[in-house]
C-alpha positions, 0 to 999 in steps of 0.5 A, a space after each residue: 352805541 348812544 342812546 338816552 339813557 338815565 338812572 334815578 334814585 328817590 323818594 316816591 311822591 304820592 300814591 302810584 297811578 295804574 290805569 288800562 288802555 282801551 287796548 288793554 295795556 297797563 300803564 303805571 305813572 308816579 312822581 319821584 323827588 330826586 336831588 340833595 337838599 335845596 336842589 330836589 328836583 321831581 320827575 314823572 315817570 311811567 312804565 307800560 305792560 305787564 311790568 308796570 303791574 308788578 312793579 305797582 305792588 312794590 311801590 308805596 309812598 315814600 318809598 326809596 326807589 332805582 329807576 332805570 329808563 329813558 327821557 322823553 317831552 312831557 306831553 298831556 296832564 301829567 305835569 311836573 317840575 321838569 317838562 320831561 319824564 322818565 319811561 321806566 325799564 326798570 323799577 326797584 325799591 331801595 334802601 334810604 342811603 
């Protein structure tokens, strides 16, 4: 099986964003600074449903975090360094390394 398919570690940048559709789904976004040293690059990611909620009450600035999930065309506002984000599976805080 293929498929689309990334694993991030990083550090969160600003504060979480949850917001509710008008079809009442949460939606979480926020920006993750990944990469070594002169090589950093930032991606967006976002999570949808009742996960983005639980996921919102871990996350705090700077935060080390694992993202799990999968790359799709940055489409709207939510602009970042790459032109693409990351649709979260999963999110978990980690330890600095």
């Amino acid at each position: 099986m293929t498929g689309n398919r990334i694993e991030i570690d990083g550090r969160l940048l600003g504060q979480p964003q949850v917001r509710i559709t008008p079809a009442g789904t949460p939606v979480l976004r926020f920006t993750v600074e990944c990469g070594t040293p002169g090589e950093e690059l930032r991606l967006g990611i976002v999570m949808t449903g009742e996960a983005a909620l639980t996921a919102e009450k871990v996350l705090e600035l700077g935060r080390q975090v694992k993202v799990i999930g999968r790359m799709r065309a940055l489409k709207g506002s939510f602009k970042t360094d790459a032109g693409f984000e990351v649709v979260a599976a999963s999110i978990e805080p980690t330890e600095p390394e």
